[in-house]
Each structure stands twice: as C-alpha cells, then as structure tokens.
C-alpha positions as CSV (number, residue, x, y, z in Angstrom):
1,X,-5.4,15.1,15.5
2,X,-3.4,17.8,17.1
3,X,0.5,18.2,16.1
4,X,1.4,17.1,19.4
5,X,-0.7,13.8,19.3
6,X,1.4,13.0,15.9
7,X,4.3,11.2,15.2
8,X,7.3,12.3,13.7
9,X,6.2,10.8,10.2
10,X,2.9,12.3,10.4
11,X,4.5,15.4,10.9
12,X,6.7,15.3,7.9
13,X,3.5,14.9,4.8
14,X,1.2,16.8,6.8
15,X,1.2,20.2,4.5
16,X,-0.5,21.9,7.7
17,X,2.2,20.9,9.8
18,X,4.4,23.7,8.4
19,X,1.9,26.5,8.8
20,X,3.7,26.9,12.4
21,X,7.6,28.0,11.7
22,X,9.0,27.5,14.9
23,X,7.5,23.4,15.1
24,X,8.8,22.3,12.2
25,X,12.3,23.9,12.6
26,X,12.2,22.3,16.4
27,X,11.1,18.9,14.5
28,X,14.2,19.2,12.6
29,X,16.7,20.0,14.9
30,X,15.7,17.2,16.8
31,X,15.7,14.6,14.0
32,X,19.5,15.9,13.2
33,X,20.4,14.8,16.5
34,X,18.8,12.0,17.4
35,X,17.8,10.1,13.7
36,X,19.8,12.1,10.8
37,X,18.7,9.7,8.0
38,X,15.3,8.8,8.6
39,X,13.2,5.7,7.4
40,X,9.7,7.5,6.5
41,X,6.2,6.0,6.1
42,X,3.3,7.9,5.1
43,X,-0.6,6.8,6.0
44,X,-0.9,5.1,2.9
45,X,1.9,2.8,2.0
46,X,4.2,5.6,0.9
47,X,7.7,5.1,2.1
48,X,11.0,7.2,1.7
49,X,14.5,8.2,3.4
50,X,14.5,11.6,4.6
51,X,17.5,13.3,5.5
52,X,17.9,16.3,7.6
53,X,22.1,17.1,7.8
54,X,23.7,19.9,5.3
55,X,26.8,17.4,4.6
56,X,24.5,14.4,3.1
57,X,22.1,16.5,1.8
58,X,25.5,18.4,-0.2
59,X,26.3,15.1,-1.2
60,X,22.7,14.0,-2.5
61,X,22.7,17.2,-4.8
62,X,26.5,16.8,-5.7
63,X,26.2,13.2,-7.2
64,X,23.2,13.3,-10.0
65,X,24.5,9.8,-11.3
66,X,23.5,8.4,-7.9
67,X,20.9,10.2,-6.9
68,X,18.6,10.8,-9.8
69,X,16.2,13.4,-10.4
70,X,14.5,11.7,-13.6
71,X,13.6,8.6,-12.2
72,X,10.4,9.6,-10.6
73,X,11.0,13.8,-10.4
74,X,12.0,16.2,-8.0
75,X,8.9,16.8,-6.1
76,X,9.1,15.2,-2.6
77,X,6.4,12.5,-3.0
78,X,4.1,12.1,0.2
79,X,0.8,10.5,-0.7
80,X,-0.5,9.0,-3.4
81,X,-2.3,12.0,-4.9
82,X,1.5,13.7,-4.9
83,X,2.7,10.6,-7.0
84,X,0.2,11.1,-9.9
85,X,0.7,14.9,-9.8
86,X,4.3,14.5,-9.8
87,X,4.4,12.4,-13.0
88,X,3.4,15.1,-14.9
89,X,3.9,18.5,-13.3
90,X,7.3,19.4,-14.2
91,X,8.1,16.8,-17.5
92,X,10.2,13.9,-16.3
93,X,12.2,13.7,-19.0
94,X,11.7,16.7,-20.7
95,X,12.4,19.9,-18.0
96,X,15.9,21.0,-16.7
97,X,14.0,20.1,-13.1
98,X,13.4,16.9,-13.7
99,X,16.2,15.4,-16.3
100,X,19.9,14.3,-15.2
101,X,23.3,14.9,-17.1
102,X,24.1,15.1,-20.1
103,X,20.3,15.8,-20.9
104,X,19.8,17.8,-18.3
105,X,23.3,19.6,-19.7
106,X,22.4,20.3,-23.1
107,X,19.1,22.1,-22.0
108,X,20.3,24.0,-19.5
109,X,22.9,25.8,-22.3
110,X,19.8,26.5,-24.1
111,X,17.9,28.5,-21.1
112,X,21.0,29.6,-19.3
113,X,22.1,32.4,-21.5
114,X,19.4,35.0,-20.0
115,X,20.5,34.8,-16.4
116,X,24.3,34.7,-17.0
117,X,26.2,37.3,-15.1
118,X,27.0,39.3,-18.3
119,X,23.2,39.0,-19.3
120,X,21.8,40.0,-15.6
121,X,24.6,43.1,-15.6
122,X,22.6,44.6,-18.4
123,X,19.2,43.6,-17.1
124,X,20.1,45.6,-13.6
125,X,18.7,48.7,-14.7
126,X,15.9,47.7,-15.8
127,X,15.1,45.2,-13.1
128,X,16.1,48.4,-10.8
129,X,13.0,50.3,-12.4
130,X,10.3,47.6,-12.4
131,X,11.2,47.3,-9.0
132,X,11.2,51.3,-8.2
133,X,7.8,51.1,-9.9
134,X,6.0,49.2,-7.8
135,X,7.0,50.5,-4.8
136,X,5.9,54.0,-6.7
137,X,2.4,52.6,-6.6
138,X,2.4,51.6,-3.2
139,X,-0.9,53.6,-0.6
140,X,0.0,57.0,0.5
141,X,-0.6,55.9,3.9
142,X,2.5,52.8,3.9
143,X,-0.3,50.0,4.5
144,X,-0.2,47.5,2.6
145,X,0.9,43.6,2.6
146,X,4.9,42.5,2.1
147,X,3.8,39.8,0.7
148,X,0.8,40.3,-2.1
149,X,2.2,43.9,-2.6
150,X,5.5,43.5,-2.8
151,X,7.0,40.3,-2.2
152,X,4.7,38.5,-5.1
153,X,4.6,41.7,-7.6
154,X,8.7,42.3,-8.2
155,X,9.3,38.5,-9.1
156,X,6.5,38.5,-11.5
157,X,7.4,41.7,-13.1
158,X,10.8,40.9,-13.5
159,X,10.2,37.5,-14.9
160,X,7.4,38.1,-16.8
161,X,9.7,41.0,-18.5
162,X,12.5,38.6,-19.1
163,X,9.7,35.8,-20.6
164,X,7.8,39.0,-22.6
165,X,4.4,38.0,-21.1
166,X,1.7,40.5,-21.0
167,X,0.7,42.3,-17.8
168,X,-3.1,41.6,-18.9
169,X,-1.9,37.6,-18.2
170,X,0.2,38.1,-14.4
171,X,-2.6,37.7,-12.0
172,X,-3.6,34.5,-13.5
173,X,-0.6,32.9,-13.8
174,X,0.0,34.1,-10.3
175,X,-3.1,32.1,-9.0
176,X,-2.0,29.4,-10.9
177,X,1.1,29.1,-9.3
178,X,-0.8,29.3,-5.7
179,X,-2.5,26.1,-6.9
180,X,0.2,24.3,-7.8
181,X,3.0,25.0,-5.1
182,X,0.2,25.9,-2.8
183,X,-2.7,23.3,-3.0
184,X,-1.8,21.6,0.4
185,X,-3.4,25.2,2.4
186,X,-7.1,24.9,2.1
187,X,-7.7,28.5,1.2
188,X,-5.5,28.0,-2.7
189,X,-7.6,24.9,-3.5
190,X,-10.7,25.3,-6.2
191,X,-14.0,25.4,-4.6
192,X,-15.3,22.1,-4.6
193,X,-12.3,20.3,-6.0
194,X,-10.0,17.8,-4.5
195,X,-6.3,19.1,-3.7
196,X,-5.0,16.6,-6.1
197,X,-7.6,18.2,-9.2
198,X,-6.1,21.6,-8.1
199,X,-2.8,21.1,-8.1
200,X,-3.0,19.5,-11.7
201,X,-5.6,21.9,-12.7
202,X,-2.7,24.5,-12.0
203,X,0.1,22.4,-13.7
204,X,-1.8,22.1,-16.7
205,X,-2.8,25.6,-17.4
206,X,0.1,26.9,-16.7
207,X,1.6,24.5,-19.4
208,X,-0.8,24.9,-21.7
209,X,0.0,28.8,-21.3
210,X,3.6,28.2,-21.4
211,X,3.5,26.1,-25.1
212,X,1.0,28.2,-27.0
213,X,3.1,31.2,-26.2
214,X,6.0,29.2,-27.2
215,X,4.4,28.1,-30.7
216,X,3.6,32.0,-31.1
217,X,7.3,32.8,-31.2
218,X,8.7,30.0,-33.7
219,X,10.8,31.4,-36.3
220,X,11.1,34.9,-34.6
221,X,14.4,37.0,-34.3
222,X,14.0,37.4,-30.4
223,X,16.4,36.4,-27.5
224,X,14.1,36.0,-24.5
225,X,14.0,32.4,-22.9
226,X,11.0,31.2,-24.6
227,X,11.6,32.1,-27.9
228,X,15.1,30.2,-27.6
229,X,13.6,27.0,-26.1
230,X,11.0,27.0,-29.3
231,X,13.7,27.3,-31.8
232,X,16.2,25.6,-30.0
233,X,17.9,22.7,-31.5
234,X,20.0,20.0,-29.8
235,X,22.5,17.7,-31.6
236,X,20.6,19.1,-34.7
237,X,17.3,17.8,-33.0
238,X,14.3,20.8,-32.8
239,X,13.2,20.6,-28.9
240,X,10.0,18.6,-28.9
241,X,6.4,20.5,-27.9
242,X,6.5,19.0,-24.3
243,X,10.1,20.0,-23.8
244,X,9.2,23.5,-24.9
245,X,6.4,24.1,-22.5
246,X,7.5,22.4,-19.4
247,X,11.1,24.4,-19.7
248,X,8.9,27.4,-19.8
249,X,6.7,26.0,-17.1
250,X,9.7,25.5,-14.9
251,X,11.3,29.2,-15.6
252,X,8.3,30.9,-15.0
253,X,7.1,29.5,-11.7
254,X,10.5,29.3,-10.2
255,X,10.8,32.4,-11.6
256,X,8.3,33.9,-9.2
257,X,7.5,31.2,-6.2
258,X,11.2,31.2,-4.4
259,X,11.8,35.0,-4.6
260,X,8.5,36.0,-3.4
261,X,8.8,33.8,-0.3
262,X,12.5,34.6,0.1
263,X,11.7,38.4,0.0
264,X,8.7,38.5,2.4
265,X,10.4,36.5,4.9
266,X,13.8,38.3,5.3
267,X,11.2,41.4,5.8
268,X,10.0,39.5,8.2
269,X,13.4,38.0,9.7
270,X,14.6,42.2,9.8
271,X,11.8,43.1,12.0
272,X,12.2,40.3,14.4
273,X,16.0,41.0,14.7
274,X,15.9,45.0,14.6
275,X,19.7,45.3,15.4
276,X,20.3,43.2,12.0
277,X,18.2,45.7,10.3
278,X,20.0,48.9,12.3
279,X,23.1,47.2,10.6
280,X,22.0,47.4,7.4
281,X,20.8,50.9,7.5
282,X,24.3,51.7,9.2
283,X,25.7,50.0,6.5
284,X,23.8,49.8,2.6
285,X,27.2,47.6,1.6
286,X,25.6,44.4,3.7
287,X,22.7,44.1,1.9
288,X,24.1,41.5,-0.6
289,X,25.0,39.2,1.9
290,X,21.9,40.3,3.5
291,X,19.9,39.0,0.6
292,X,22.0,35.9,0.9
293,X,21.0,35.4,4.7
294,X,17.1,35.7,3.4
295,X,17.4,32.8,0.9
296,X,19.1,30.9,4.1
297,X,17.1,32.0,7.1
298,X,13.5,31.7,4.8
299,X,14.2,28.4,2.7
300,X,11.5,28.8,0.6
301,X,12.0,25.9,-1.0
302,X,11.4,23.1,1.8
303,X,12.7,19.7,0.4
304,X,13.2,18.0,-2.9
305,X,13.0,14.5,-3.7
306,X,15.5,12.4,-5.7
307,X,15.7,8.3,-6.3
308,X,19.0,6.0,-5.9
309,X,20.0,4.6,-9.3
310,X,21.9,1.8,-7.0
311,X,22.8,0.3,-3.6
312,X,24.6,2.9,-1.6
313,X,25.0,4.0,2.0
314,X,23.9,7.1,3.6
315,X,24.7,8.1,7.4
316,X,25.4,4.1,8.1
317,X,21.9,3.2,6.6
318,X,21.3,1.1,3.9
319,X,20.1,2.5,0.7
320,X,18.8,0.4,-1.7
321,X,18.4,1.0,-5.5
322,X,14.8,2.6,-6.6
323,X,14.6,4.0,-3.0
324,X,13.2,7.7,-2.8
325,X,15.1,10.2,-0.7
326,X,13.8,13.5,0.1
327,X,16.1,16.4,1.1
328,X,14.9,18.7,3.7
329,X,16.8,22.0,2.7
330,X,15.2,23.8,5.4
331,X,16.7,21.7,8.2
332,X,20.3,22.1,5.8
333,X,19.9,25.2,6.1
334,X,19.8,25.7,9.9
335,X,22.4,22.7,10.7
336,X,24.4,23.5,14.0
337,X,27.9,21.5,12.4
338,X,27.3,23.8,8.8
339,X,27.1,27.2,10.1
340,X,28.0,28.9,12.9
341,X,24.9,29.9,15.2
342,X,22.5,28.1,12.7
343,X,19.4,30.1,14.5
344,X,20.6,33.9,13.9
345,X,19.7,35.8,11.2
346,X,22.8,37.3,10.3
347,X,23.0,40.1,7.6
348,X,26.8,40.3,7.7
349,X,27.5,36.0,7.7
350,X,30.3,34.9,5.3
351,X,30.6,32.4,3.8
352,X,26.7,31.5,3.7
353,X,27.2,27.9,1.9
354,X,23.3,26.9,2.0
355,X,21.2,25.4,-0.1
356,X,18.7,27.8,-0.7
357,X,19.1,27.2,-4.3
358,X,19.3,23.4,-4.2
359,X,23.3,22.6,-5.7
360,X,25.2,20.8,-8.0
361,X,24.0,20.4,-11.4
362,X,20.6,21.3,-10.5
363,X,21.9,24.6,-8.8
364,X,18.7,27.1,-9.9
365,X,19.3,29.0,-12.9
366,X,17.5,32.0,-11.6
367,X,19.4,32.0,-8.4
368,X,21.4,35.6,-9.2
369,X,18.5,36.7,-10.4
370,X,16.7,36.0,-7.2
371,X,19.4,37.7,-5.0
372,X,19.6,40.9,-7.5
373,X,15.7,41.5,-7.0
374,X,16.1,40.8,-2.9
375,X,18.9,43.3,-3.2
376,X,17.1,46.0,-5.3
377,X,14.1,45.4,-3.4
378,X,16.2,46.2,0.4
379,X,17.6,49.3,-1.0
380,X,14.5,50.6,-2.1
381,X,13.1,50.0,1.5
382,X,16.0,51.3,3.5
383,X,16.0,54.4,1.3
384,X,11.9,55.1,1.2
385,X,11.1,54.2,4.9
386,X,12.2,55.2,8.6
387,X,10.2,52.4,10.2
388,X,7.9,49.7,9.2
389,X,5.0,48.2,11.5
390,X,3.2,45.0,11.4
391,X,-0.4,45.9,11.7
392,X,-2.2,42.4,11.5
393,X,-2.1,38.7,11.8
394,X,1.5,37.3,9.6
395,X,0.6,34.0,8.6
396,X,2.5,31.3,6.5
397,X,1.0,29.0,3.8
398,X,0.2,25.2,4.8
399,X,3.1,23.7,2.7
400,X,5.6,21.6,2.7
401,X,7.2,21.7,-0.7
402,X,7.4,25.4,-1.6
403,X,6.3,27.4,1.4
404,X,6.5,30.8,3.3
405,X,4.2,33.4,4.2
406,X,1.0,34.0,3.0
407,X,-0.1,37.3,4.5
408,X,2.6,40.2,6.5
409,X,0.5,43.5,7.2
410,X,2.5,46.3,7.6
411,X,2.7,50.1,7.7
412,X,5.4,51.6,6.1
413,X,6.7,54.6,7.1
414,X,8.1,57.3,4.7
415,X,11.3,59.1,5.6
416,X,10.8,62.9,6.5
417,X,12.4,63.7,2.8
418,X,10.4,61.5,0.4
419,X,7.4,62.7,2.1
C-alpha cells in the first residue's frame, strides 16, 4: 500500500513511514491542527492516545505520578511484536528509562555524577581530542560519510571512554545498537530473522555485554559509570544484577544513538540553509545554540510512550487509567504556538525550550554531554573545511522510535591552510 493510500493511523506504526522527512512532519502539522490528541488503533488490536502539541506533551513528561513510565516502559508500543520487546529491552523496573520517582531518583544519583557539569568541565579536553582524532583520520581527499564517519564514531568514542570499553568491542556494540533502535529498516534486521528476533537479539547482547563487564569491575577503586552502578548501594541495598546491566544498557546506547543522529542531521540542516551556516562561520560564538537548534530541528528521538496511573483529561479527551499515551517529540518540536517559525533552522534561536531530551524527571542524563560533542564536533568543521558537498544519495533510517539518517555522502573540503 502506498503512503498516500493509508490512513492517518497507519501512518503513525508504519517504521517506513518515516524514511521520508518531509511526510511525516506534514502528517504532524496537520494532526496539531485538526486532531491534537488522537485516539490511535494499530492493524492488530493495539490502541493508544497520541499527542502531537509541545504544551501537553510538557505536561506528560512534567507529571511522572500521572503519567508513568514503569507501568509498561517507555518505548512507544505499536504492534504486538513491540509489546514483547518492550517488556524486556530496557528493565521495567530496574533502568533510570523505565522506573518512576523515588526509584527512579535514587538511581539516577548513582549514574549522574559522570555527566555533571563539574565532571563534563574536566572531561572537555579530552572529549576535544577524541574528537580532533577522528577527524585526523578522515581520507585525504574529504569523502567520506557524516554519518558512519563521523556522526556514529565521536559518540562512541566519547562514551565508550567515559564507560572504559575497549576499542576492540565499538563496532559490535555499534551494530547492536542498529538492531535494536533500528530493526523497523529492512537493511539492520538479521538475515533470515524476524524484526522482533532482531531487535531482542540486540537487546540481549548488548545486556549481556553490559553485566559481564559490570561483574568484571566489583570491588574495584574506579569512578566510571559502570563500576559505580556494580558497587552501588541504595538504602544499604547492593543494586541487583538486572539493575546493573540494564543501567549500563541504557547509558551506553543512549549514549551513542541520539548524538549520532542529532550530529548528522544538523550537518545536514547547515547545508540546506547555507546562510545559517555563513552565520556560524561569521560568528564561532553561535555554535552552542547552534548545537541546540540540531537536537530541535533533527529530533532524533521520535516519540516515547508512557501509561495513565488514573482518570485524567488531556486536550478535552477522556483519559482513562491503564491507557497508553505516546508523545511525538518530533511534532513538539516543530509546534507553530511553541516556537517562533517552527520550520527554520535557526542557529541563533533563544530560548530553544524543546524536547529533544525528553523533560522532567526523565530529562536525559547525557543531554550536556550530547551538546558538548555537537559543539566540539562544529568547531572542528568550521575550522578544517571551506566547503562541504553532498556527493550521493542522503537517506534516513525506516524508524519511528529512534531515527535519522542513515547514509550523508559528502566531500569535505580543506581550507587553503590545513592543506
């Protein structure tokens, strides 16, 4: 069936569906006029509330006693293959993703410390020369991908220096997390295996990667986020196996996913709106709210799902208790009534209140991280290169939970003085 043949609730859980930008942002702008909060059925019996405006979306992520992330996770559930993978992907329960206050509170003191503003102000350097090295090993000749090259290698570095993972170990964790966040695009699925055995398949290595390394580290003197979580104690409880891994699950993919999609994108976004790039290069003080804008404009995180813990009310509808609501950041994020001229990319906008990073208790930890390796990552492009060209077909991954683009050829070119 073609996109044009479907209806609006088709539209919404079909992962492929969001391979095309500019239709699911239309889709979105129209449902904020004309049906705000949305009763949504899927193919096979699954039924939820979407809603598409910034102000009850900010009131969804502001009100965790309502709107509960623990009930049933945070993944947007749209089939029946997403419900059993999203009983067990992140650790209902057990993961600062998927547990409400004053759980959710007590864990998030244990995994906070590392990405702190104290702790990230004494990381800069180093994240400034991971960063500088991998634009070092870039081709000669500028060609290369945004995405694979660049966009993809910084967040791993950087995170897998904070967790102290071995290089040997990046590649495969990186193709884990394609089949996990990715599964819904045809080309990150197994060969021969269902969409539902990948995305578990991914969960579950991952995991499994995640605890051993964790049970490695017991009793040692070192501050870095896994060795906390496996000696951390809460109200003089040790934090149980499962709570160890999936935290580490949860810090490592985010860890990577979002700022890879965020980076490629605003690449993307810069060369599509050349005068916002001729403002940054006029002026290397924009690039933090530049980095901001990305994290708006890209939305690399598409929706997230919560459940009511009680009758409430919504937009005028009726929500009833055990009802699942997902929140489509990415419509939030370009609302007309939220921010002013919703469809520019802006490098100079301020204040930029999106929600990029989701909000309220569940505001992502590695949120200033994100924006300090966007930020490194522009200066190192504005001071290396004069120009940059696509040279191939940009395309964006099939998803609908976690998305962006999969593939932006370019050609970089080198200023006259680094040459």
């Amino acid at each position: 069936m073609g996109h044009n043949a479907q209806t609006v609730d088709e539209k919404l859980i079909d992962p492929a569906f969001f391979g095309d930008e500019a239709q699911f942002y239309e889709l979105f702008a129209q449902m904020r006029r004309e049906d705000p909060v949305h009763w949504t059925s899927g193919a096979d019996g699954i039924e939820f509330w979407s809603l598409f405006k910034h102000s009850d979306i900010k009131k969804l992520l502001n009100d965790t006693h309502l709107f509960s992330s623990e009930r049933e996770g945070d993944m947007p559930i749209f089939n029946r293959d997403l419900e059993i993978v999203a009983a067990e992907a992140f650790g209902i329960g057990d993961s600062i993703l998927v547990t409400d206050p004053p759980r959710h509170t007590e864990l998030r003191k244990v995994v906070d410390p590392p990405f702190k503003p104290k702790a990230l102000e004494e990381l800069s350097e180093r994240c400034g020369h991971l960063i500088k090295e991998i634009f070092d090993r870039l081709p000669e000749n500028g060609e290369c991908d945004v995405v694979s090259d660049i966009g993809a290698k910084i967040p791993m570095a950087v995170i897998c220096d904070i967790l102290k993972i071995p290089e040997k170990d990046w590649d495969t964790i990186f193709k884990w997390g394609k089949m996990t966040l990715g599964s819904g695009d045809p080309e990150y699925m197994e060969a021969g295996s269902s969409v539902l055995d990948t995305m578990l398949s991914g969960f579950r290595s991952m995991r499994a990667y995640c605890g051993e390394l964790a049970l490695e580290r017991r009793g040692c003197p070192f501050s870095d986020p896994i060795t906390r979580l496996a000696n951390a104690e809460i109200n003089g409880h040790r934090l149980t196996d499962a709570e160890i891994a999936y935290n580490a699950l949860v810090l490592l993919i985010a860890g990577f996913e979002t700022t890879r999609n965020a980076f490629a994108g605003g690449v993307l976004a810069l060369l599509q709106n050349p005068d916002q790039m001729a403002k940054l290069r006029e002026d290397p003080k924009l690039i933090r709210l530049a980095a901001e804008e990305m994290v708006r404009w890209t939305n690399p995180v598409i929706s997230i799902m919560r459940v009511a813990t009680a009758d409430t009310e919504i937009g005028a509808k009726q929500i009833k208790e055990g009802d699942r609501i997902v929140a489509w950041l990415a419509s939030a994020n370009r609302d007309e009534e939220a921010f002013e001229s919703a469809n520019k990319f802006d490098v100079t906008r301020h204040p930029n209140l999106h929600v990029g990073f989701s909000g309220g208790a569940h505001f992502c930890v590695g949120g200033p991280l994100a924006k300090m390796e966007i930020s490194f990552a522009l200066k190192e492009v504005l001071d290396r290169y004069d120009g940059i060209e696509i040279i191939g077909p940009v395309e964006r991954v099939q998803a609908n939970f976690v998305g962006g683009l999969k593939r932006l050829p370019v050609r970089l070119q080198r200023k006259a003085s680094r040459q």
